[in-house]
C-alpha positions as CSV (number, residue, x, y, z in Angstrom):
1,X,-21.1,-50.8,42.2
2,X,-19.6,-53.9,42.6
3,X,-19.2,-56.6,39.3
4,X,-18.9,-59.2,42.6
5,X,-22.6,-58.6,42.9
6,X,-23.7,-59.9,39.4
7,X,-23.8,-56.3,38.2
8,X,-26.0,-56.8,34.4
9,X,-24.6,-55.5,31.6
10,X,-27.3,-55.9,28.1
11,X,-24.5,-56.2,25.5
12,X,-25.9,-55.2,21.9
13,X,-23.6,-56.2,18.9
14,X,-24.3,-57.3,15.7
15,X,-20.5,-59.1,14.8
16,X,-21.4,-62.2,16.3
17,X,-18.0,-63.5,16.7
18,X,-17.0,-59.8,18.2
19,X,-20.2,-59.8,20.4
20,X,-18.9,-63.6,22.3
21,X,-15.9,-62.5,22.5
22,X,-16.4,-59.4,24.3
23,X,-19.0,-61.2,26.4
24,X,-16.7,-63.7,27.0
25,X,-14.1,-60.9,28.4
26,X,-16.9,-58.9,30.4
27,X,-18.0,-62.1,32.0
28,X,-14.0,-63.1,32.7
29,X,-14.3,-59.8,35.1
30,X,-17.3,-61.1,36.6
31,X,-20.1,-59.0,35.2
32,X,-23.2,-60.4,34.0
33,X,-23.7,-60.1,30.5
34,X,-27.3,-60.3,28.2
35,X,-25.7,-60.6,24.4
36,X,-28.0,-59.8,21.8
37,X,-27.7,-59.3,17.9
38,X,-30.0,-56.9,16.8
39,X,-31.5,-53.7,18.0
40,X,-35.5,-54.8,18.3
41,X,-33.8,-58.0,20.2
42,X,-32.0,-55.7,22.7
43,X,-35.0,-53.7,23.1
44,X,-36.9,-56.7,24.0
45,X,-34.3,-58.2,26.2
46,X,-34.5,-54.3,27.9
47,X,-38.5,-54.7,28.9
48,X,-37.7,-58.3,30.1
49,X,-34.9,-57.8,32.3
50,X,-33.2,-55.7,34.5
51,X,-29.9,-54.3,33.9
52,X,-27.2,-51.5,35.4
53,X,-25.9,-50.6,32.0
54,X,-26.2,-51.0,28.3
55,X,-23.2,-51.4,26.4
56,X,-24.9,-50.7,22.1
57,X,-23.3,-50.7,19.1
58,X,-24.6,-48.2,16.4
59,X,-25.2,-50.1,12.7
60,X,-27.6,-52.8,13.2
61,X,-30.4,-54.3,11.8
62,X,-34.1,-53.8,12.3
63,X,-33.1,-51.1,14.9
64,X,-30.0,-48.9,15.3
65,X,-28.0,-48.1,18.7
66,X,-29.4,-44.7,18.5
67,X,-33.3,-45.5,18.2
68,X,-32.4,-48.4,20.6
69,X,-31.0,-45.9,22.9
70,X,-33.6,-43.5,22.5
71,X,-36.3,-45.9,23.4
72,X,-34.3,-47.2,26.7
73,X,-34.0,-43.4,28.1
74,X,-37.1,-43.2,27.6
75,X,-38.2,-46.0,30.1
76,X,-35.3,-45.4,32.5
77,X,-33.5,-41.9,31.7
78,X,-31.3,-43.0,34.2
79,X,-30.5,-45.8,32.5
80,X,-26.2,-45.9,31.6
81,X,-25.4,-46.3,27.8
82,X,-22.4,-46.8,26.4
83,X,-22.1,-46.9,22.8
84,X,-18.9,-49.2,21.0
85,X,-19.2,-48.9,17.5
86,X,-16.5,-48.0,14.3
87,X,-19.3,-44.6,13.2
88,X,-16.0,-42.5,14.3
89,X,-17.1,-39.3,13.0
90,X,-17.9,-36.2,15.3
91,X,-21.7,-35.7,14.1
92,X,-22.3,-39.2,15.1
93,X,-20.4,-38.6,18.7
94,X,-22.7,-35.5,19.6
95,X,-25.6,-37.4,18.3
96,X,-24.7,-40.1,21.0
97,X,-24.1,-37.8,23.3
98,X,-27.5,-35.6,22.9
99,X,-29.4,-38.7,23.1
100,X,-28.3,-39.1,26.5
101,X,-24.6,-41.7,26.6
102,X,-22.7,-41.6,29.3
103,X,-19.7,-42.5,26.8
104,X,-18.6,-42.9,23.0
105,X,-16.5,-45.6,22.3
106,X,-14.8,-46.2,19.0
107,X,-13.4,-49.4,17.3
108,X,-11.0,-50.4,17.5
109,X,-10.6,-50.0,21.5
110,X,-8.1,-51.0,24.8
111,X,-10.5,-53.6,26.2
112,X,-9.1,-52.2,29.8
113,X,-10.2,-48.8,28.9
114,X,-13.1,-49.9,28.5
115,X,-13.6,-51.9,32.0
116,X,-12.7,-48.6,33.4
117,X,-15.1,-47.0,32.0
118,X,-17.8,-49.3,32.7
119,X,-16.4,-49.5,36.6
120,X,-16.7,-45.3,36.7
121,X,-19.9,-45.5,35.0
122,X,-21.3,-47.8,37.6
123,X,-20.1,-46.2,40.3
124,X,-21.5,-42.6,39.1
125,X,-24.9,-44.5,38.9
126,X,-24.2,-45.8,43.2
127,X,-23.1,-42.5,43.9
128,X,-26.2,-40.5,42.9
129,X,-28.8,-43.2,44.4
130,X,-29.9,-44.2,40.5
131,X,-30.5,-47.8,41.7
132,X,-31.9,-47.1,44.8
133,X,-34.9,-44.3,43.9
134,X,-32.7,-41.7,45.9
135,X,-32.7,-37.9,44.9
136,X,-30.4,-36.4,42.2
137,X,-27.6,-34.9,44.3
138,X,-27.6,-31.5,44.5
139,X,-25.1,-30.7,47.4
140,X,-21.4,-31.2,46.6
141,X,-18.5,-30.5,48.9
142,X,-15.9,-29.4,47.4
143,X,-12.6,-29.0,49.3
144,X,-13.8,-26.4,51.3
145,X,-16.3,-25.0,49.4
146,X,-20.2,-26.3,49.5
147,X,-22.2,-26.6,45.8
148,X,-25.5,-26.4,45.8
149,X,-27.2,-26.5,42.5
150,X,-30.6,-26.0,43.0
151,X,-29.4,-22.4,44.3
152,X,-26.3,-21.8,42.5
153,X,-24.4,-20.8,45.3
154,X,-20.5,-21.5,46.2
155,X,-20.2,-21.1,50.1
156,X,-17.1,-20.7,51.8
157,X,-17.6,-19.8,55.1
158,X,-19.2,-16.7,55.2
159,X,-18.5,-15.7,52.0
160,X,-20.9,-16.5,48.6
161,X,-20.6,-16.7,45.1
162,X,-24.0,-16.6,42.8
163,X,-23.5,-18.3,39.6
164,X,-25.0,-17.8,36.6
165,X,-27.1,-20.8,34.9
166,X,-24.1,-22.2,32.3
167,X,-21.7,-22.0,34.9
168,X,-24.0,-24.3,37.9
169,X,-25.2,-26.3,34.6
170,X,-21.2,-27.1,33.8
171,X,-19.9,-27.1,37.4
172,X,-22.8,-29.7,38.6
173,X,-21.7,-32.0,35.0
174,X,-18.0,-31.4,36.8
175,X,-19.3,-32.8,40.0
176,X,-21.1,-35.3,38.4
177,X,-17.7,-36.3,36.8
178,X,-15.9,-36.2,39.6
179,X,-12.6,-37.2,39.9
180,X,-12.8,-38.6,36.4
181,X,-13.1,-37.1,33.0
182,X,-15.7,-34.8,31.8
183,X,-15.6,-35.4,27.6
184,X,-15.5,-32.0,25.9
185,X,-18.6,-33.2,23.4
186,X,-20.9,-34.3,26.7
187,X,-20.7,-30.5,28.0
188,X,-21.2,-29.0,25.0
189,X,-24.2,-30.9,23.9
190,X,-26.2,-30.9,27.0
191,X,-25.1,-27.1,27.6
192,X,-24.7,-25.6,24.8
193,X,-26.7,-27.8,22.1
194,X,-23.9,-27.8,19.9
195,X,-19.9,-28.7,19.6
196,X,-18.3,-25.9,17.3
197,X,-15.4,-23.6,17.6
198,X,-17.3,-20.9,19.4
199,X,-19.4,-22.2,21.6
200,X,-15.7,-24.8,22.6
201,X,-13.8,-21.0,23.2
202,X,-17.2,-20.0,25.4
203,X,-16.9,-23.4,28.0
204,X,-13.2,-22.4,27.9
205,X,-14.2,-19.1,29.5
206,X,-16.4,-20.5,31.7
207,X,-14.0,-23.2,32.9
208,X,-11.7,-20.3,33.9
209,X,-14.2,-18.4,35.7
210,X,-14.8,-21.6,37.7
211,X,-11.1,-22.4,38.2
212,X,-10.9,-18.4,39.5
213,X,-13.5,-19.4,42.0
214,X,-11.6,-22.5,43.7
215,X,-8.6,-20.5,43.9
216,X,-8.3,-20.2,47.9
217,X,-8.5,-24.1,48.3
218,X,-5.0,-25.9,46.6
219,X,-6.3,-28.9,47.1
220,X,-9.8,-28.5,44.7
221,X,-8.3,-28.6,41.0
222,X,-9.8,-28.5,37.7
223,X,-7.2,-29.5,34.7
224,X,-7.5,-29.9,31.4
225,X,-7.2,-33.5,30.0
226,X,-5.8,-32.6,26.4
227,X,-7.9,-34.0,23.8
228,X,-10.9,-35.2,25.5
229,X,-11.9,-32.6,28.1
230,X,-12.1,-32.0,31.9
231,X,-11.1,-33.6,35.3
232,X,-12.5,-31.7,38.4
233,X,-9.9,-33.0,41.3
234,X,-10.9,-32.7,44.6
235,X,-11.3,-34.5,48.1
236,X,-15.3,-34.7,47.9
237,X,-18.1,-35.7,50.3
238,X,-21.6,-35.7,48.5
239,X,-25.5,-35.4,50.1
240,X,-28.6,-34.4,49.2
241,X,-30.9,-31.3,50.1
């Protein structure tokens, strides 16, 4: 997606002078920005309008990011949220992430970050056909392998590998990602149900059991970005089935 296009981005923040000024920014960069100053305002604003993303901060009044967030998937589940708010501790990350953000941003921040976020956000939502009613993808060319989700097959050539549900759950999140980072917390929550020491030592496992699979092709990588989680590298060509 393309800011060029008046790409909409609803802007929730209850700081006023923080919320203008990172309107003020966004707009600089040539998005399209809807500021609001509560939670029931945003949610309003949400019914009334369209708009590619949603950009929340957590403490507000009369209704919190995560209610306010709850209430948008529930309309759109497709819908891209990004919550920007100072709750910095890991209970309130997962909680972000189960209800359904596409990323946890914490104050302070690098305002660029944070475009380039939005930018691969965006162009995740183009890529699977969000905007346009299109299917889900569930084919992925990879190198030289074909993913198919629905069937949990790697094809290469001839050759076939079945995987078993947590590994096609984490590879298609991978895909998904791809090219980009996959946050540690987004896999575990929507795989696992939970971010602890054991079930973070289990997606280890699995990620080397996925690596093992992509060994014949050099050119399909997946590395480990320390601290945050997983990039799955790879010249890619996408479709649906």
């Amino acid at each position: 997606m393309n800011p060029s296009v008046a790409t909409r981005l609803l802007l929730v923040e209850d700081d006023p002078n923080f919320g203008m000024v990172l309107k003020d920014y966004l707009e600089l960069h040539d998005y399209d920005v809807t500021l609001c100053t509560d939670g029931l305002q945003g949610y309003h604003a949400f019914q009334k309008e369209s708009f590619d993303a949603c950009i929340l901060d957590v403490m507000m009044p009369v209704k919190d990011g995560f209610s306010l967030a709850t209430d948008i998937k529930k309309e759109n589940a497709q819908m891209p949220v990004i919550f920007l708010t100072a709750k910095a501790m890991k209970a309130d990350m997962l909680e972000g992430f189960k209800i359904g953000a596409d990323d946890y941003i914490t104050k302070p921040f690098d305002s660029e970050i944070l475009l380039c976020k939005i930018k691969a956000i965006l162009q995740r939502k183009q890529a699977s056909g969000t905007n346009s009613g299109k299917q889900t993808l569930t084919e992925y060319q990879i190198g030289r392998y074909q993913f198919n989700a629905k069937t949990r097959l790697i094809i290469d050539g001839a050759q076939t590998q079945k995987l078993s549900p947590k590994e096609a759950e984490l590879l298609l999140l991978l895909c998904q990602h791809m090219n980009d980072v996959l946050p540690r917390e987004v896999a575990l929550s929507k795989i696992w149900g939970e971010d602890n020491y054991f079930t973070a030592r289990s997606m280890d496992v699995f990620i080397t059991k996925l690596r093992k699979y992509f060994k014949g092709d050099a050119s399909v990588e997946i590395v480990n970005v320390h601290g945050n989680g997983f990039r799955l590298l790879a010249p890619v060509t996408q479709g649906t089935i």
